[in-house]
C-alpha positions as CSV (number, residue, x, y, z in Angstrom):
1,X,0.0,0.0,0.0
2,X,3.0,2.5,0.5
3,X,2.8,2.7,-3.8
4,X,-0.1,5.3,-3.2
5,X,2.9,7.8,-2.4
6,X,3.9,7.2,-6.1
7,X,0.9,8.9,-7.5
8,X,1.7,12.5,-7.0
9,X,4.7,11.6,-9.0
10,X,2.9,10.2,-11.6
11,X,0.9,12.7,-11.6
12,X,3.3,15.3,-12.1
13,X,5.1,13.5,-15.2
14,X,1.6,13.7,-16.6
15,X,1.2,17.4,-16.8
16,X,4.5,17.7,-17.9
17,X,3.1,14.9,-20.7
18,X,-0.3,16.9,-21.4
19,X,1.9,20.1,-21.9
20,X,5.0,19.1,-23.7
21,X,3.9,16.1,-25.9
22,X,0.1,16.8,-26.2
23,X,0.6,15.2,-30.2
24,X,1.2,11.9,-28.6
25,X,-1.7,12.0,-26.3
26,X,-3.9,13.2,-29.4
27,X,-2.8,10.4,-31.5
28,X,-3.0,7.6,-28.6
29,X,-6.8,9.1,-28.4
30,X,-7.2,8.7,-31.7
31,X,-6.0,5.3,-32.7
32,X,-7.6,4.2,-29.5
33,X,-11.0,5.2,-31.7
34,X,-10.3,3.7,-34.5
35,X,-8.6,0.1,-33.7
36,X,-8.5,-2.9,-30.7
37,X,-4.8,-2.4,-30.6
38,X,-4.9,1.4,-30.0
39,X,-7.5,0.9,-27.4
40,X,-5.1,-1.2,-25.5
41,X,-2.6,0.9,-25.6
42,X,-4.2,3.8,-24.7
43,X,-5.4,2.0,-21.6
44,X,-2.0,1.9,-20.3
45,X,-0.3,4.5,-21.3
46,X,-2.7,7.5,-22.6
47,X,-5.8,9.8,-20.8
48,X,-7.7,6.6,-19.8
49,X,-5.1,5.5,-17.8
50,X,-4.5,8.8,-15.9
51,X,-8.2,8.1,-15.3
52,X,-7.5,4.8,-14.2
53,X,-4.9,6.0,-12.2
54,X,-6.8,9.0,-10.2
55,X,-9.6,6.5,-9.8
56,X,-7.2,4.1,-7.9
57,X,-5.6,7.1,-5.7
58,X,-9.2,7.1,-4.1
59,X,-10.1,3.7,-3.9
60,X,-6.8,2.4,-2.6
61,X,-7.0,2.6,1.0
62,X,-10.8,1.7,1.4
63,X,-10.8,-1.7,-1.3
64,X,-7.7,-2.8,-1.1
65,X,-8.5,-6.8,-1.3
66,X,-10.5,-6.2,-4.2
67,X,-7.4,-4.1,-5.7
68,X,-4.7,-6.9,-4.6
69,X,-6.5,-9.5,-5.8
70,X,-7.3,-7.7,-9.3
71,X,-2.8,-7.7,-9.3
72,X,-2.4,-11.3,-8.2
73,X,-4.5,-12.1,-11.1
74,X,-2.7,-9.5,-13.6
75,X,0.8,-11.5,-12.5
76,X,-0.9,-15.3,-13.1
77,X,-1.4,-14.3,-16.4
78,X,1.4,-12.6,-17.3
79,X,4.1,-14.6,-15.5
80,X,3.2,-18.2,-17.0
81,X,4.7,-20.8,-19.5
82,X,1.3,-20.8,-21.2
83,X,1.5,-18.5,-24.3
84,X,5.4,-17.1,-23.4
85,X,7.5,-16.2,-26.4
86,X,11.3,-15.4,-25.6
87,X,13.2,-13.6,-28.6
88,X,16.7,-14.0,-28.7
89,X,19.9,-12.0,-30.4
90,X,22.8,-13.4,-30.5
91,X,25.5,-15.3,-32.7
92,X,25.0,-19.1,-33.5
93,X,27.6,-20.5,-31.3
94,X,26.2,-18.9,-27.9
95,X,22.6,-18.9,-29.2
96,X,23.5,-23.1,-29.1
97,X,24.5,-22.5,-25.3
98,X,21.6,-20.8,-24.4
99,X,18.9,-23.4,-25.0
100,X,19.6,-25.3,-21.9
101,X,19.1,-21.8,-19.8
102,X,16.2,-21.1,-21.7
103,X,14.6,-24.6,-20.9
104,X,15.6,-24.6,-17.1
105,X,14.1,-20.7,-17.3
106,X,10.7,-21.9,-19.0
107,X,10.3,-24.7,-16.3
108,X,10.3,-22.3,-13.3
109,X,7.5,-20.3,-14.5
110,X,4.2,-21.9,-13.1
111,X,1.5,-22.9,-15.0
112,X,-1.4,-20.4,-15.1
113,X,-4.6,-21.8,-16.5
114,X,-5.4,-20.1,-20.3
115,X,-7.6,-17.1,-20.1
116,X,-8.7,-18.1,-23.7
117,X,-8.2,-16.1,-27.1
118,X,-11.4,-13.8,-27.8
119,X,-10.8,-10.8,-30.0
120,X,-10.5,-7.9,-28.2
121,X,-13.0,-5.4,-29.8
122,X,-13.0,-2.6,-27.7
123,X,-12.9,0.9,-28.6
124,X,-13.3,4.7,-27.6
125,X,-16.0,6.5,-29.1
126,X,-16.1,8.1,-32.3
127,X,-16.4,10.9,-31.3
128,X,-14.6,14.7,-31.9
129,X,-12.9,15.0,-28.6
130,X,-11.1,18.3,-27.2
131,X,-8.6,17.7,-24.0
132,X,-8.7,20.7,-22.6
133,X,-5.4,22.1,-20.7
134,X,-3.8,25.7,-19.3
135,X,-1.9,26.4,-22.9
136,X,-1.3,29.1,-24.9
137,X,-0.8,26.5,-27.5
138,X,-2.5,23.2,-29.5
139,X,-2.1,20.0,-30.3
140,X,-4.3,19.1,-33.3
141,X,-5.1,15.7,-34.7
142,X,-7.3,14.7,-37.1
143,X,-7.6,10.4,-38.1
144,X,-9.4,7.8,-40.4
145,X,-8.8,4.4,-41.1
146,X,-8.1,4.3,-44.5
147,X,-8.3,0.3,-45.2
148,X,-11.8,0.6,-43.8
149,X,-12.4,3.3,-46.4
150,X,-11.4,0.5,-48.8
151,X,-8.0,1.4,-49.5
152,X,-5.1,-1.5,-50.0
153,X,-1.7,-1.2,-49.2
154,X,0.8,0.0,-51.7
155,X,4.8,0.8,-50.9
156,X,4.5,4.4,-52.6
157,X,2.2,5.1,-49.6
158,X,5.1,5.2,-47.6
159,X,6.7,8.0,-49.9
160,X,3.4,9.9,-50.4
161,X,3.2,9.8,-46.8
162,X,6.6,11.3,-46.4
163,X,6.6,14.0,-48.9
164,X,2.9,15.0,-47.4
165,X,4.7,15.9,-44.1
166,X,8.2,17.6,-45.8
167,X,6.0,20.1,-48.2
168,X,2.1,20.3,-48.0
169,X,1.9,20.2,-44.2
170,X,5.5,21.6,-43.5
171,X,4.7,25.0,-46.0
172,X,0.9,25.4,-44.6
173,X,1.5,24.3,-40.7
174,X,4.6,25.2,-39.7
175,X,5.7,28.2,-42.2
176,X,2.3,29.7,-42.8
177,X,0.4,28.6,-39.3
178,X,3.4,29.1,-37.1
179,X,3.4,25.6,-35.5
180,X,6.1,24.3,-33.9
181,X,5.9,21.0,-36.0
182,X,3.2,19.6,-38.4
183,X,3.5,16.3,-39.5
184,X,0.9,12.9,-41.2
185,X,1.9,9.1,-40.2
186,X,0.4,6.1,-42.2
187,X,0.1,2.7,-40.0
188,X,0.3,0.3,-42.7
189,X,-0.9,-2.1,-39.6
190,X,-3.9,-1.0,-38.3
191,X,-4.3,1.7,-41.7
192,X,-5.0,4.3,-39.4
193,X,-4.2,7.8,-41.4
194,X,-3.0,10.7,-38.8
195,X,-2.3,14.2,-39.1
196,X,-0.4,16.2,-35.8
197,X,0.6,19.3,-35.2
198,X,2.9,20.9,-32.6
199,X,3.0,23.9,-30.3
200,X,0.4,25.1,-32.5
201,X,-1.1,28.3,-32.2
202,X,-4.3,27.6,-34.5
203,X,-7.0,24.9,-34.3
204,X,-9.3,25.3,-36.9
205,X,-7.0,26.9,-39.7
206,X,-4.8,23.6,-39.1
207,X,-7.8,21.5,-39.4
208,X,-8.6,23.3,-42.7
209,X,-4.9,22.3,-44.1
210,X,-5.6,18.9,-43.0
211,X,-8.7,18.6,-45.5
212,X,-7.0,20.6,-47.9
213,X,-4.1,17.1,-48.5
214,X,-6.2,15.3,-51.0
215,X,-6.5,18.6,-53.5
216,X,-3.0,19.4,-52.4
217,X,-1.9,15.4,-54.4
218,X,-4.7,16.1,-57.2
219,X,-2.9,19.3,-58.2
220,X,0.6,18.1,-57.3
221,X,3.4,18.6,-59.9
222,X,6.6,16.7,-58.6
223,X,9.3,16.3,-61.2
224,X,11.9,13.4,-62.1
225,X,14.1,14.8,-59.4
226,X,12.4,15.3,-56.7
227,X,10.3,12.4,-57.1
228,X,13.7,10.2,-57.1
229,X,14.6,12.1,-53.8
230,X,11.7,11.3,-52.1
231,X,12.0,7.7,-52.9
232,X,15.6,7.2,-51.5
233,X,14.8,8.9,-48.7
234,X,11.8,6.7,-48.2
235,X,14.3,3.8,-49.0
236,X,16.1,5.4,-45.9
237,X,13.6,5.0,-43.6
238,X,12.6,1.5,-44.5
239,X,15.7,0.1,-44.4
240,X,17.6,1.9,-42.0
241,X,21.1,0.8,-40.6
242,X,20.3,-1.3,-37.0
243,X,22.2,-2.8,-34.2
244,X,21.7,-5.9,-33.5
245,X,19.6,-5.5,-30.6
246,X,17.5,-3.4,-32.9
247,X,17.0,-5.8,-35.3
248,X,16.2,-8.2,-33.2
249,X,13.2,-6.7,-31.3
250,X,12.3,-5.7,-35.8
251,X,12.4,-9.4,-36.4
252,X,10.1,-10.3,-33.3
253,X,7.6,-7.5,-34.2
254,X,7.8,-9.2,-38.0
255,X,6.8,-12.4,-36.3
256,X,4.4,-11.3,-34.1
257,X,2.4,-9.4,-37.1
258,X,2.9,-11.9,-39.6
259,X,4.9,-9.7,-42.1
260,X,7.1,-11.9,-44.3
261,X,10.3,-11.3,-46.4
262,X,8.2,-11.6,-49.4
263,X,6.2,-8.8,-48.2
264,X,9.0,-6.7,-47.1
265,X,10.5,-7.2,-50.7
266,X,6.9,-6.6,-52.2
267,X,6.5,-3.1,-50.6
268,X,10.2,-1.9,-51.5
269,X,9.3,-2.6,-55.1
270,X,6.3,-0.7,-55.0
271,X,8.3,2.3,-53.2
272,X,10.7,2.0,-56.2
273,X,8.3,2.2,-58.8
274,X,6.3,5.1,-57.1
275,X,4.8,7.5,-59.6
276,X,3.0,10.8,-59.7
277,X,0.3,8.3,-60.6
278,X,0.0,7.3,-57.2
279,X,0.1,10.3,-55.5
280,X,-3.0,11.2,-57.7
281,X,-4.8,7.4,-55.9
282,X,-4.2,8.2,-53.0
283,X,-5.9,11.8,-52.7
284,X,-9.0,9.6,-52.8
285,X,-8.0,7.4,-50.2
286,X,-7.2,10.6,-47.5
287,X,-9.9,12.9,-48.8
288,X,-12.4,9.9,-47.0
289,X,-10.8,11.5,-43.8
290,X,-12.7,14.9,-44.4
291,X,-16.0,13.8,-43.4
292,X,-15.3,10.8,-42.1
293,X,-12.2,11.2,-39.3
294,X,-12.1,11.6,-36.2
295,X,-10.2,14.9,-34.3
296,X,-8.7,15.2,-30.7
297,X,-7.4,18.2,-30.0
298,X,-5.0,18.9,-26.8
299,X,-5.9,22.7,-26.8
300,X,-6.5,25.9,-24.4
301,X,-9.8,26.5,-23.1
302,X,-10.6,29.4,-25.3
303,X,-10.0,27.9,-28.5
304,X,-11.8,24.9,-27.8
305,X,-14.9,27.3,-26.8
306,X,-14.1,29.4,-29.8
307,X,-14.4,26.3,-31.9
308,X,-17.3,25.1,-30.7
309,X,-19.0,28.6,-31.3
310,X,-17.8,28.0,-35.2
311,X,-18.5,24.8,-35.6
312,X,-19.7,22.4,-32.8
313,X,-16.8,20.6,-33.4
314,X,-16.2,18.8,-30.1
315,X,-19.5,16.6,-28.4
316,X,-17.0,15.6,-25.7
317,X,-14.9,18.1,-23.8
318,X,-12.2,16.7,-21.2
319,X,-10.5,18.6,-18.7
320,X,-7.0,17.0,-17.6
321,X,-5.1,19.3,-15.5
C-alpha cells in the first residue's frame, strides 16, 4: 500500500506529458478510436489510464483486497509458461548455449490456466474530442482508417506519406500557421491515417490544411528529381542501418504481425516504382478522412470554446489538468 505515495509523481510527469507532448496524447486518443490495438494501448499508457490511475488514488486505501487481488491475477497471467515467447539475439555459437538456460528458465515459471483467445473489440467513441489544458498553445489531430475506407496497401504510400509531411503540411503548418511542427503518419498495420501538429497556435485553420491534403496530391506537380529524392529517402527510412539489438526486437515485431520477407520485398518494389500516378490514388484514399475522421485536439480552453462557437466541433470536452 506504501505505492499510493507514487501517484503525485505520476501525476506530475503527466502534466508535464499533457503540456510538452500533447501530439502523442492526441494520436493515442485517436488510434484508441479507431482500432482494438490502440484501445489497449491507450489504456495503459494515454488519458484513460490517468483516469485509471486518479480513480485508484481514491479507492486504494478503502478496497484494497478487491485491488490486490485484481494484481495477483494481472501477475498469473502474465508470468506463466502458457503463451510465453522469448526472442533471442545473438551469434550461432552462444545462441546453441543458451537453449539449456532457456529450458531450465521456462520450467520455473508456473502454469497459469489459459484465459482463452477472444478478440479484443474494444474501442473509444467516435467521437470529436477536445482535452482541454492551461496552454497558450495546441495539439491538433485529425484520423481515419483508411483500409476501412477501402484502401489496399501499396509501398508508394510510404513516400506519399513522407513528402505530405516535408511540403504540404511543412509550408501550410509550420511556415504559414506558425506551428512548432506539423507532420501525417500512415500505420500500414492498423491503416489508421494521422495528421499532428505541434505547439500550434491555431486549431481550426490547421484543421482546414488537413482537408486541404487530397486537393494538395490532385494538383501536385513533382518532377523526375524530386520524385527520385523522395523515394531514396523513403528507401532510408525502410531500411535503415540497425544494431543488433535493434534488429532483433524488428524481427520479433515481424513475427508477431505476420509480415514476411516476401512482403517486405513486395512493398520496396512498390516504393521504387512510385509515380506521380500514385500520388493522384491516394488523394482519394485521405480525402475519406474529411468527413469521415475523427479529431482530438490537446488545446487551451478558449479555442476549444471558440471552436465550438464556429462549428460544434467537439461533443465531448475533457478537462485533464
Amino acid at each position: 500500500r506504501g505505492s499510493s505515495s507514487l501517484f503525485p509523481k505520476v501525476k506530475q510527469e503527466w502534466r508535464n506529458r499533457l503540456r510538452g507532448s500533447g501530439h502523442g496524447i492526441a494520436a493515442a486518443r485517436m488510434d484508441a478510436k479507431l482500432n482494438a490495438a490502440g484501445w489497449i494501448s491507450e489504456q495503459m499508457g494515454g488519458v484513460s489510464y490517468l483516469e485509471y490511475l486518479r480513480d485508484l488514488e481514491t479507492k486504494i486505501d478503502q478496497d484494497w483486497d478487491r485491488i490486490s487481488a485484481s494484481l495477483e491475477e494481472m501477475r498469473k497471467s502474465l508470468f506463466s509458461k502458457e503463451g510465453c515467447l522469448i526472442n533471442i539475439t545473438s551469434d550461432s555459437k552462444n545462441l546453441e548455449k543458451s537453449g539449456q538456460h532457456i529450458a531450465k528458465f521456462l520450467d520455473a515459471l508456473p502454469s497459469s490456466p489459459s484465459l482463452g483467445s477472444d478478440p479484443w473489440l474494444s474501442r473509444l467513441p467516435s467521437v470529436n474530442e477536445a482535452i482541454v489544458i492551461p496552454t497558450q498553445v495546441n495539439y491538433v489531430g485529425k484520423a481515419g482508417n483508411l483500409y476501412q475506407s477501402g484502401y489496399q496497401l501499396n509501398g508508394s504510400a510510404y513516400v506519399i506519406s513522407k513528402h505530405i509531411s516535408n511540403t504540404w503540411l511543412w509550408d501550410r503548418v509550420r511556415v504559414s500557421g506558425g506551428a512548432y511542427g506539423g507532420f501525417c503518419d500512415f500505420d500500414t498495420h492498423s491503416g489508421v491515417f494521422s495528421y499532428l501538429s505541434y505547439r500550434d497556435p491555431n486549431l481550426l485553420k490547421t484543421l482546414e490544411v488537413y482537408d486541404g491534403t487530397a486537393k494538395f496530391l490532385r494538383e501536385l506537380d513533382v518532377d523526375d528529381d524530386a520524385l527520385t529524392k523522395a523515394i531514396i529517402g523513403t528507401i532510408g527510412d525502410v531500411d535503415s542501418y540497425q544494431l543488433p539489438d535493434a534488429k532483433g526486437y524488428s524481427s520479433l515485431m515481424r513475427y508477431l504481425l505476420g509480415i514476411t520477407e516476401e512482403e517486405r520485398q513486395q512493398r520496396r518494389e512498390e516504393i521504387l516504382a512510385t509515380s506521380v500516378k500514385d500520388f493522384k490514388e491516394f488523394a482519394d484514399a485521405v480525402e475519406t478522412i474529411n468527413d469521415n475522421g475523427v479529431v482530438v485536439a490537446v488545446a487551451s480552453p478558449d479555442d476549444v470554446e471558440a471552436a465550438n462557437k464556429e462549428k460544434s466541433l467537439f461533443s465531448d470536452i475533457k478537462k485533464c489538468l
